[in-house]
C-alpha positions as CSV (number, residue, x, y, z in Angstrom):
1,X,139.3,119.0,174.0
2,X,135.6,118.2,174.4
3,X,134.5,121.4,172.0
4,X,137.2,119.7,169.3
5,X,135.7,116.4,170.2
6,X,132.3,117.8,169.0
7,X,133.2,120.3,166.2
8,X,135.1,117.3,164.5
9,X,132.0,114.5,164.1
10,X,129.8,117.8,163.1
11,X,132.3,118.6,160.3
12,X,132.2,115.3,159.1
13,X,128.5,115.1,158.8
14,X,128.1,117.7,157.1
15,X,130.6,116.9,154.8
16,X,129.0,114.0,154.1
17,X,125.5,115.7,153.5
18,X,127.4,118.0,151.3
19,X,129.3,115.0,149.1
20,X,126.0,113.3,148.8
21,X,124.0,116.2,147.5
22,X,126.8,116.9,145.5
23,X,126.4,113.3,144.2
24,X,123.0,113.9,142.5
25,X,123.8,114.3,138.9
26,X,121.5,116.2,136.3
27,X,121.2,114.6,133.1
28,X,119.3,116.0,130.0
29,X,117.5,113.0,128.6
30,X,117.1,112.9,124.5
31,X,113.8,111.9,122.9
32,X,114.4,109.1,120.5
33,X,111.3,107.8,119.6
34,X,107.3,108.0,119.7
35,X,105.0,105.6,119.0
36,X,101.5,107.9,118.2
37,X,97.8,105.9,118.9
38,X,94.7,107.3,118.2
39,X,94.2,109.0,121.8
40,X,97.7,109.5,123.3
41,X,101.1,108.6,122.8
42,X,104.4,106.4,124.5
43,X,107.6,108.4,124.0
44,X,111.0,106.7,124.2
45,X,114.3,108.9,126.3
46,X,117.7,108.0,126.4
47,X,120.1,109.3,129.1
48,X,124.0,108.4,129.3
49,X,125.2,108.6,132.8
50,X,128.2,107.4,134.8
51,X,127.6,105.9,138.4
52,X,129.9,105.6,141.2
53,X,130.2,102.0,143.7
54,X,127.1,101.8,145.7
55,X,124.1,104.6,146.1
56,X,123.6,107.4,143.1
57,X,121.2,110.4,142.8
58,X,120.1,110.9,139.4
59,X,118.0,113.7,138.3
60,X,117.2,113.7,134.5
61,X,115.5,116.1,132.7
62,X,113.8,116.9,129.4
63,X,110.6,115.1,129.8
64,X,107.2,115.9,129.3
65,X,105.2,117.2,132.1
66,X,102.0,115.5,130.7
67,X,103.0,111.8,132.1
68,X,100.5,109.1,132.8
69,X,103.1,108.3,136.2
70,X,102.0,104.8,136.5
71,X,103.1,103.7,132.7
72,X,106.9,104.7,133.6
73,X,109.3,102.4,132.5
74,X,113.1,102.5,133.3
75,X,115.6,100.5,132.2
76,X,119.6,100.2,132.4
77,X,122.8,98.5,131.7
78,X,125.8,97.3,133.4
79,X,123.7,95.6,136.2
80,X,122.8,99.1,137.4
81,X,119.8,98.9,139.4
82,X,116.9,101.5,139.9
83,X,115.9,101.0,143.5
84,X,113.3,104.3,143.1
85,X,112.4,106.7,141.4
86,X,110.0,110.3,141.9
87,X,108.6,112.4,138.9
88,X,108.4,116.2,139.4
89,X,107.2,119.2,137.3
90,X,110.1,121.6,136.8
91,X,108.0,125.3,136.5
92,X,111.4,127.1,136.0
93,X,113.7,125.9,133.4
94,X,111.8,127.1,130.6
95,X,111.8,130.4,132.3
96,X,115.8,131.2,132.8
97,X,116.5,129.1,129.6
98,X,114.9,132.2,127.3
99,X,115.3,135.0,129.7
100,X,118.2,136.3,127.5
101,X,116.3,136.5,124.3
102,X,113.4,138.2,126.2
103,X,115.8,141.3,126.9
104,X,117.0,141.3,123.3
105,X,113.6,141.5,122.0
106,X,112.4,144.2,124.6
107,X,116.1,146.5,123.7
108,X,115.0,146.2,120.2
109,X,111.6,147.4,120.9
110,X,113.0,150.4,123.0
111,X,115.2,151.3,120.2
112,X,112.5,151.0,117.5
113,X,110.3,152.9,120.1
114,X,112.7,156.0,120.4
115,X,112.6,156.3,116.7
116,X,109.2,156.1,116.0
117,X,108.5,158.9,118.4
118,X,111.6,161.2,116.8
119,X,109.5,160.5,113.6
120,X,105.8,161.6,115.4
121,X,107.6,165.0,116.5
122,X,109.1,165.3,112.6
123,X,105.8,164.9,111.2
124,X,104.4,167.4,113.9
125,X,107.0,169.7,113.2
126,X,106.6,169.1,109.2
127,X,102.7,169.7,109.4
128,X,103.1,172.9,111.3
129,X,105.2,174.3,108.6
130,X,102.9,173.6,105.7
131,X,99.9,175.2,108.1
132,X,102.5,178.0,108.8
133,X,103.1,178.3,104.9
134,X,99.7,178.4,103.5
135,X,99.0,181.0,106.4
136,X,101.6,183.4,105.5
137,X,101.1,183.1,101.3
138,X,97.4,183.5,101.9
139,X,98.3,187.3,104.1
140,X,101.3,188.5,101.9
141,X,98.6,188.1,98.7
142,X,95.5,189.6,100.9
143,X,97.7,192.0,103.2
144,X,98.1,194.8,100.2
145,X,95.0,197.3,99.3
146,X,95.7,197.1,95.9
147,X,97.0,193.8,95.8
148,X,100.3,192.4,94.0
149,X,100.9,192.8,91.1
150,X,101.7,189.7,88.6
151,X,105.6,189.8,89.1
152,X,104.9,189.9,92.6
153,X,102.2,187.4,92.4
154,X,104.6,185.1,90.2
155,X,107.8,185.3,92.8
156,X,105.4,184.6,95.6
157,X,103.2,181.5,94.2
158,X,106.5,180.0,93.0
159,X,107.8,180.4,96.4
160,X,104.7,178.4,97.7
161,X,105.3,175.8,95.3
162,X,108.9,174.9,95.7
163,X,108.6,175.7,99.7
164,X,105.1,173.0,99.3
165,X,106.8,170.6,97.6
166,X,109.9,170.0,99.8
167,X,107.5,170.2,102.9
168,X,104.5,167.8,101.1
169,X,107.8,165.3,100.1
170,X,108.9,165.5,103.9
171,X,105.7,164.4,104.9
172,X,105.4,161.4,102.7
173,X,108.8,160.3,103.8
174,X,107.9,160.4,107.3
175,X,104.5,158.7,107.2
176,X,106.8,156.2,105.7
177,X,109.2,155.4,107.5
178,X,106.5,155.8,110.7
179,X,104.6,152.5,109.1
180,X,107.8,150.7,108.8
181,X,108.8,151.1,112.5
182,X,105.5,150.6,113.4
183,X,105.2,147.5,111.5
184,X,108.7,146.5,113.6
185,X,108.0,146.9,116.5
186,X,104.6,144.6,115.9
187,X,106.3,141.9,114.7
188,X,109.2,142.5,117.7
189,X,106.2,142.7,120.1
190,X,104.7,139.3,119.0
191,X,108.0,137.7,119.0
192,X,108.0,138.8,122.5
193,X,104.9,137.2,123.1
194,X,105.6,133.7,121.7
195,X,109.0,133.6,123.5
196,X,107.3,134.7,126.7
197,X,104.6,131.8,125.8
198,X,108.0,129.4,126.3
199,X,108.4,130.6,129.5
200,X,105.2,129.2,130.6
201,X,106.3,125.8,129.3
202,X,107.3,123.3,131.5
203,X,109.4,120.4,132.0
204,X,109.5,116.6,133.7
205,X,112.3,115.5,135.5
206,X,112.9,112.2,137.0
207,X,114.5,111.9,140.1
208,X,116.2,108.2,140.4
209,X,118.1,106.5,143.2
210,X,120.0,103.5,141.4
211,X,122.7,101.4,143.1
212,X,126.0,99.7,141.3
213,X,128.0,96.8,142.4
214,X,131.5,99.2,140.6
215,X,131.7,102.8,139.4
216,X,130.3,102.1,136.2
217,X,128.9,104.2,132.3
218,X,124.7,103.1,132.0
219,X,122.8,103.8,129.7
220,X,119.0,104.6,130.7
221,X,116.2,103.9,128.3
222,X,112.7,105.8,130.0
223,X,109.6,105.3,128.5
224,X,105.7,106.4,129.8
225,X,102.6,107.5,128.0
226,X,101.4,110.9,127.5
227,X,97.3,111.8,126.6
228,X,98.7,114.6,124.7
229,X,99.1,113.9,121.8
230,X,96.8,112.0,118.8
231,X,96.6,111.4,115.2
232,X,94.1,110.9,112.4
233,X,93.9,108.9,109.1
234,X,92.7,110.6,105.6
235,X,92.8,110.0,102.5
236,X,93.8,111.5,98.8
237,X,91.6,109.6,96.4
238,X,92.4,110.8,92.9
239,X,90.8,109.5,89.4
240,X,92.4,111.0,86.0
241,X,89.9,109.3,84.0
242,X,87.2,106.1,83.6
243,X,90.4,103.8,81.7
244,X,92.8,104.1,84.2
245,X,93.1,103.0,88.1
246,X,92.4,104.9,91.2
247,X,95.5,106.2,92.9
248,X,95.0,106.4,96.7
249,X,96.9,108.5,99.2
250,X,96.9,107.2,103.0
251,X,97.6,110.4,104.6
252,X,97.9,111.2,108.3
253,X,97.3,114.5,110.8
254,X,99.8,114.3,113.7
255,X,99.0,116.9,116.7
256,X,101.0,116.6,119.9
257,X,100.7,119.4,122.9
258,X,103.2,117.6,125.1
259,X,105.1,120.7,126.0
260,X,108.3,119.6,124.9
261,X,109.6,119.5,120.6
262,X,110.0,116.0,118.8
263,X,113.0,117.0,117.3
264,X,114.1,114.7,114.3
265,X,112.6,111.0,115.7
266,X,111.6,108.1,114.9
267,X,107.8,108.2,114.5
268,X,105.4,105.4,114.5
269,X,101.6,106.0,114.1
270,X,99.5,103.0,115.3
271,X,96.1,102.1,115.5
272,X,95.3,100.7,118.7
273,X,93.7,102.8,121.8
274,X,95.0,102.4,124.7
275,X,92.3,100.5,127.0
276,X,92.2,102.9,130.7
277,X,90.7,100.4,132.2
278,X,88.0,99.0,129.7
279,X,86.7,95.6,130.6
280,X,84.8,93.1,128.6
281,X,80.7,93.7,129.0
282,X,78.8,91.2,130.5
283,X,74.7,90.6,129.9
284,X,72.4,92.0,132.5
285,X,68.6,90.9,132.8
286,X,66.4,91.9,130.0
287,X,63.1,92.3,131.0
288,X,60.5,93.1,128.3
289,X,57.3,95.5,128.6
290,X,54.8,96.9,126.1
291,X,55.1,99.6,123.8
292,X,52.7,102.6,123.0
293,X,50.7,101.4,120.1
294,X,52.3,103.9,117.0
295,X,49.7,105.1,114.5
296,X,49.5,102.8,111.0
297,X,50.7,106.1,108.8
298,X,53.4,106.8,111.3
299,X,54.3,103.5,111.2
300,X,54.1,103.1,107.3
301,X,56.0,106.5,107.4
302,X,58.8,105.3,109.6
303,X,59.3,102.0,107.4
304,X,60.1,103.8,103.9
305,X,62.4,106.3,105.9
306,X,64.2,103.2,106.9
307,X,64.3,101.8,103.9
308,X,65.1,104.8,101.9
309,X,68.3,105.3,103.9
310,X,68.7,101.4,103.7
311,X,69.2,101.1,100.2
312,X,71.3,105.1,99.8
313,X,73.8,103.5,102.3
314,X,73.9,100.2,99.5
315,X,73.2,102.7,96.7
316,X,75.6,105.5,97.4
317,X,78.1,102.7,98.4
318,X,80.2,104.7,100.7
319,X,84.3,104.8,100.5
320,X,86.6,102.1,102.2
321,X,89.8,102.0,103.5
322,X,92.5,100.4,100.5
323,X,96.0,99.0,100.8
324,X,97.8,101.0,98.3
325,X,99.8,99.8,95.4
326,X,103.5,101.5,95.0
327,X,103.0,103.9,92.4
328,X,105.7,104.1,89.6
329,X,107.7,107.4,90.8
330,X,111.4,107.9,91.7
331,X,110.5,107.8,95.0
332,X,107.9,108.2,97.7
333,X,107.0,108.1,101.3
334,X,106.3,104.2,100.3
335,X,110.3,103.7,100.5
336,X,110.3,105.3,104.3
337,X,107.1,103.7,105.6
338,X,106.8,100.5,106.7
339,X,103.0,99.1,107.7
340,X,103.3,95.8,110.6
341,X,100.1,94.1,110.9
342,X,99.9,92.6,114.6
343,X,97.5,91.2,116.7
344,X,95.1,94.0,117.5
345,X,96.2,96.9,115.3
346,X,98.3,98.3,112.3
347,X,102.0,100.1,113.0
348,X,103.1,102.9,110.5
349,X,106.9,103.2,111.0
350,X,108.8,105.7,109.3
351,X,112.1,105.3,108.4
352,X,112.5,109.5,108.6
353,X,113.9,111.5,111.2
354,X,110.6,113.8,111.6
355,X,110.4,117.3,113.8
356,X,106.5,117.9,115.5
357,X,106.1,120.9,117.7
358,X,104.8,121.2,121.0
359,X,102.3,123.4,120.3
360,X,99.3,121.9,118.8
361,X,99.7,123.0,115.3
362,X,98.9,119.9,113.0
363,X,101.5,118.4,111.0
364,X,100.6,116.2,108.0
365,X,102.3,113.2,106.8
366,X,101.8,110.7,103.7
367,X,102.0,107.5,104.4
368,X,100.9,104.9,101.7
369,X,100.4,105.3,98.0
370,X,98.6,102.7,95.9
371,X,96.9,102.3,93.2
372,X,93.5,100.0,92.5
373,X,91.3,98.7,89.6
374,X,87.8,99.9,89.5
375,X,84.8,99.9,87.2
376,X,82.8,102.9,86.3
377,X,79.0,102.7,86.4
378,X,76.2,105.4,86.1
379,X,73.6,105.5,88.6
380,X,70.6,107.0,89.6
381,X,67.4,106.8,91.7
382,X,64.9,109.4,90.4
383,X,62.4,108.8,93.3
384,X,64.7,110.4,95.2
385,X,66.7,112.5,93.3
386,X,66.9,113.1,89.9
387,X,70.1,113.4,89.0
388,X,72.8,111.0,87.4
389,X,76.0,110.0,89.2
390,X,78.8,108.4,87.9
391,X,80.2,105.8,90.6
392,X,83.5,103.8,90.4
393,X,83.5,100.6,92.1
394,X,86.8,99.9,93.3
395,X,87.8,96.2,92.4
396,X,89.8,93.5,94.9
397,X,88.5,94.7,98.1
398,X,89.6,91.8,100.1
399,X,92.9,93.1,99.4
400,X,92.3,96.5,101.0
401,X,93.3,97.0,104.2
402,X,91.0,100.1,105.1
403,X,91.0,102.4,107.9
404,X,87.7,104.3,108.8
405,X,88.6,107.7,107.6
406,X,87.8,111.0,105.7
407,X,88.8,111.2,102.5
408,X,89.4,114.0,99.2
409,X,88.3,113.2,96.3
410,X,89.5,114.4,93.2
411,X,88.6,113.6,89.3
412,X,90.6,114.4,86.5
413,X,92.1,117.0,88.2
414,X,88.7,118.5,89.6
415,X,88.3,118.6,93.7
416,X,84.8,116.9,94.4
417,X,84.5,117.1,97.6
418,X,85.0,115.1,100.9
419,X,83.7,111.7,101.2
420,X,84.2,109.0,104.1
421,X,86.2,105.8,103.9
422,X,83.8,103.0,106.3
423,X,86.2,100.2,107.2
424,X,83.5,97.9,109.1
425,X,81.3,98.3,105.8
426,X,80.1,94.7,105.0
427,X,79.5,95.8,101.0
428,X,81.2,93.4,98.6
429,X,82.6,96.6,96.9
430,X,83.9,100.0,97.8
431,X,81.8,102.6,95.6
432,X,82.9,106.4,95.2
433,X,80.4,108.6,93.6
434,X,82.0,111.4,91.2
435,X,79.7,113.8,91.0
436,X,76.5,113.6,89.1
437,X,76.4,113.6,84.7
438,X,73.6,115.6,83.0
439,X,75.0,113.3,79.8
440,X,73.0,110.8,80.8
441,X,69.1,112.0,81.7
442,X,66.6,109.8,84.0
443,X,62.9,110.9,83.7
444,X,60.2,109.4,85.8
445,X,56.7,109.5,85.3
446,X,53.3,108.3,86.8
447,X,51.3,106.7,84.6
448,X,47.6,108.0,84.9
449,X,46.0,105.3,82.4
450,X,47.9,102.1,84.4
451,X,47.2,103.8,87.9
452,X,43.7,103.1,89.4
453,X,41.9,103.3,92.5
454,X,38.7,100.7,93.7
455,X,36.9,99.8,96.4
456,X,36.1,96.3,97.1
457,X,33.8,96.3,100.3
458,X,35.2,97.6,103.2
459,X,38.8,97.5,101.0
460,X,40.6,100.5,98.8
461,X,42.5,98.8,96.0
462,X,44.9,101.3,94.4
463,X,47.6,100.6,91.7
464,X,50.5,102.6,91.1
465,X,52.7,102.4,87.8
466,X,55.7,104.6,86.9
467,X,57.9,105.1,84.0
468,X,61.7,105.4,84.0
469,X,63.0,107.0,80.9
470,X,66.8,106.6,80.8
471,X,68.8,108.6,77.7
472,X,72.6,108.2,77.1
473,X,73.7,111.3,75.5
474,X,77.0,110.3,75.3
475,X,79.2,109.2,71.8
476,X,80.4,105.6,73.7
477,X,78.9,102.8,75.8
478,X,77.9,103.1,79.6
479,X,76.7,101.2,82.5
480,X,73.8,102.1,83.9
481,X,72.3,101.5,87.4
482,X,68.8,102.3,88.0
483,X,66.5,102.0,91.0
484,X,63.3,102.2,92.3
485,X,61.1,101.3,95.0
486,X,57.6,100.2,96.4
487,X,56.1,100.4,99.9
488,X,56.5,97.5,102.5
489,X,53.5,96.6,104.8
490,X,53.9,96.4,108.5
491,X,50.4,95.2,109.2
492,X,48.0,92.4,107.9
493,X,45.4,94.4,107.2
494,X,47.9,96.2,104.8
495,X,48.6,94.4,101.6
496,X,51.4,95.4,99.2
497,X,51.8,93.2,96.1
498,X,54.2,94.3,93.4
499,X,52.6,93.2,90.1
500,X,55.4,91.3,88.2
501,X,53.7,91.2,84.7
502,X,53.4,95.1,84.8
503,X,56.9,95.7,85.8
504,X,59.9,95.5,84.0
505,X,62.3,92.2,84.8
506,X,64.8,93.6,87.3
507,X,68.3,92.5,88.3
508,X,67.8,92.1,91.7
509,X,64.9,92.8,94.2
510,X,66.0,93.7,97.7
511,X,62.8,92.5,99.3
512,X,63.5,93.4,103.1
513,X,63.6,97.8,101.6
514,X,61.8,97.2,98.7
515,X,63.7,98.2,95.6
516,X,64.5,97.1,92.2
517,X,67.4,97.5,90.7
518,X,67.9,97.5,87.1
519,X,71.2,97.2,85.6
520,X,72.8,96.9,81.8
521,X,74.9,98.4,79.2
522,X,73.2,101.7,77.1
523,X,75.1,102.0,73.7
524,X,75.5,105.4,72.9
525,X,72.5,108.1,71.9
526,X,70.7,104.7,73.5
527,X,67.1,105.3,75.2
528,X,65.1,102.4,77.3
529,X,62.6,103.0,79.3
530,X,61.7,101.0,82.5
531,X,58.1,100.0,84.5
532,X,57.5,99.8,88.0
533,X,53.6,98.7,88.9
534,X,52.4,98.0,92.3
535,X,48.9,97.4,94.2
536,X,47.8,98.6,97.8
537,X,44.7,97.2,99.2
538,X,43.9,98.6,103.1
539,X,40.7,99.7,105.3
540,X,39.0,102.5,103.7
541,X,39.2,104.1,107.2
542,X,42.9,104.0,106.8
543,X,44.6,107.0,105.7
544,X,48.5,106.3,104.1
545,X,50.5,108.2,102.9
546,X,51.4,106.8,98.9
């Protein structure tokens, strides 16, 4: 009685440890969404489970093993309640999952193997025949004192040929068919190799204790972010021609390494970045302490390098971001994606079910098309290049909402090269340079009788004066931008004075760099010609560089 006594309470726990492990359910969880940033990504799960009265075990799989664990987010329905939850890596899954397609693809390449070396011994076989041939023609003809004689010659060289033939034929058939298998059994051989690279792959699962007032269907939504995965704006910018607008293609490079397939989501592509733990800065002490004295020409030196690259910067105007106009197609990516301006940052949502692998390879999506206004000028600034470009100044900018990105640039029909679109530029204009024009010629010259050089006391007075020849060779009217520039002094005893008589009225005069700008209309076959004069007076003992 006392052995049944304690043999029945032992059955009865460990029937109960048996019921409750059998109560832990494995669900596989189904992607539904991702919302892309800049530097990472939150992906959105749903799971469909039923629970029973009281304590449940759920284990649901199909997650990413890349999870930032402390952005997990759970929720459910029917007044189900998650009283914890564990994350785990699950290294095996992957493994079992293609272990059948593994052995396929190894059969195959036994039974392309076992050919391939039938074929090796045929060709062996094949090659000792024609050695065996040529052998055995070569002593029948030599083996006789007086040799054959033409009939006998004739019967024995047509042997050769027709026995030659067959064997040469054999060969080339064989070589053949050896490539092809060969060529099989590479392509089985990586196959092999990519499935076993699945097998590496693995996979999160969630382990969650949740607790129901009545047995119960809930539906879990899980959500958590994941550092791998990113994407990138770019941009199509394409001109037909100087009388019609720009049409500009937002375009965007999506790259996730998650370890798991987006198969057919919804995708949204935003611009924010996540914080991790970025504060606000706050001002520490600035204590101030002198500087090495720098020479006066490395100084002067240093101060038309910065204002060279000043005015290129304003000059070269560098591309913007642009909100862009629906183009007049049947349709476009413009009726599946939708652009939310919030607080801090831009959403692209995309009303298409969309497929990105797990494996890195980059997967390119248009977003936007619009089109924009601009106005063509001509442009040069011989003092530092030469050559003419033609710009277009994209009109409206305020109405561009710009990302800071890369961008292709194309003219009637012509691929220019890659530019960059500069979203926190403070120009009043977006400028895109097409390429440079040898229609329209620049020539600058010193002039020797207008430039001089005196001493006044302990003083070196020079005077510099230039001439700009510009030459439209064109048959129709263009807008020409034209530049030049004097030094700016850094020192008293350094005196820079740009002689306004001499030179030519300009349209404006960026004092703080330096440079004139002139800018008009040249009809066509047109030539003007432009004057920049300037005076340097300094130390004799001085020596700059001019």
């Amino acid at each position: 009685m006392r052995s049944i006594r304690f043999f029945l309470p032992l059955v009865m726990l460990i029937a109960m440890t048996t019921a409750t492990a059998q109560e832990a359910k494995t669900i596989m969880s189904k992607l539904e969404e991702a919302t892309v940033f800049f530097k990472g990504a939150e992906l959105t799960y749903t799971a469909n489970a039923t629970v029973n009265k009281g304590d449940n075990e759920l284990l649901i799989e199909g997650l990413s093993p890349n999870v930032d664990k402390n952005s997990l987010k759970i929720k459910t329905t029917n007044n189900v309640v998650v009283s914890s939850f564990e994350f785990s890596i699950d290294y095996l899954s992957a493994t079992k999952a293609i272990a059948p397609t593994l052995k396929k693809i190894e059969d195959s390449i036994s039974v392309f193997q076992s050919a391939l070396d039938k074929v090796i011994i045929d060709i062996k076989v094949n090659t000792n025949m024609i050695t065996q041939l040529q052998e055995g023609i070569k002593k029948n003809i030599s083996g006789s004192e007086k040799g054959l004689g033409i009939d006998e010659l004739m019967k024995a060289m047509d042997y050769y040929k027709s026995k030659s033939e067959v064997l040469e034929m054999n060969q080339v058939t064989y070589n053949q068919k050896k490539r092809q298998i060969e060529e099989s059994i590479q392509k089985l051989r990586a196959h092999l190799n990519q499935e076993s690279g699945k097998g590496n792959k693995t996979s999160g699962v969630l382990k969650l204790k949740v607790t129901a007032l009545t047995a119960t269907p809930t539906k879990l939504t899980i959500s958590y972010y994941t550092p791998s995965a990113t994407w990138s704006p770019y941009y199509d910018i394409n001109i037909t021609s100087t009388d019609k607008p720009v049409a500009i293609i937002l375009k965007s490079k999506v790259v996730q390494t998650t370890g798991i397939d987006w198969e057919k989501i919804t995708l949204h592509l935003s611009t924010a970045t996540p914080s991790n733990g970025k504060i606000a800065p706050l001002f520490s002490v600035w204590f101030l302490a002198p500087l090495r004295p720098i020479p006066v020409a490395r100084e002067m030196k240093m101060a038309m390098q910065n204002s060279y690259s000043y005015d290129v910067q304003a000059s070269y105007a560098i591309v913007e971001e642009m909100e862009v106009a629906d183009m007049a197609s049947p349709i476009t990516m413009d009726d599946y994606v939708k652009a939310t301006e919030q607080a801090m940052n831009v959403v692209y949502s995309i009303d298409l079910p969309y497929t990105i692998p797990g494996n890195g390879k980059e997967q390119n999506i248009e977003l936007q098309r619009k089109e924009a206004a601009a106005e063509y000028k001509y442009y040069c600034a011989p003092k530092l290049d030469s050559e003419t470009y033609l710009l277009a100044e994209l009109l409206d900018r305020e109405k561009l909402e710009l990302l800071s990105a890369p961008a292709n640039l194309t003219y009637d029909g012509t691929y220019l090269g890659d530019t960059y679109v500069n979203a926190s530029s403070t120009q009043d204009k977006l400028s895109l340079t097409l390429g440079s024009d040898k229609r329209v010629t620049v020539k600058r010259e010193k002039m020797q009788d207008f430039s001089t050089t005196r001493f006044l006391g302990n003083d070196v007075i020079q005077i510099f004066t230039y001439k700009l020849t510009v030459k439209n060779n064109q048959n129709k009217r263009v807008m020409m931008v034209l530049k030049d520039q004097y030094p700016i002094s850094t020192q008293k005893s350094i005196e820079v004075t740009l002689l306004r008589k001499e030179t030519t009225p300009w349209s404006t005069n960026n004092e703080e760099v330096g440079v004139l700008t002139w800018e008009g209309e040249l009809a066509a076959g047109e030539t003007k010609t432009y004057q920049i004069s300037f005076s340097v007076k300094y130390p004799k003992d001085l020596n700059l560089n001019l």
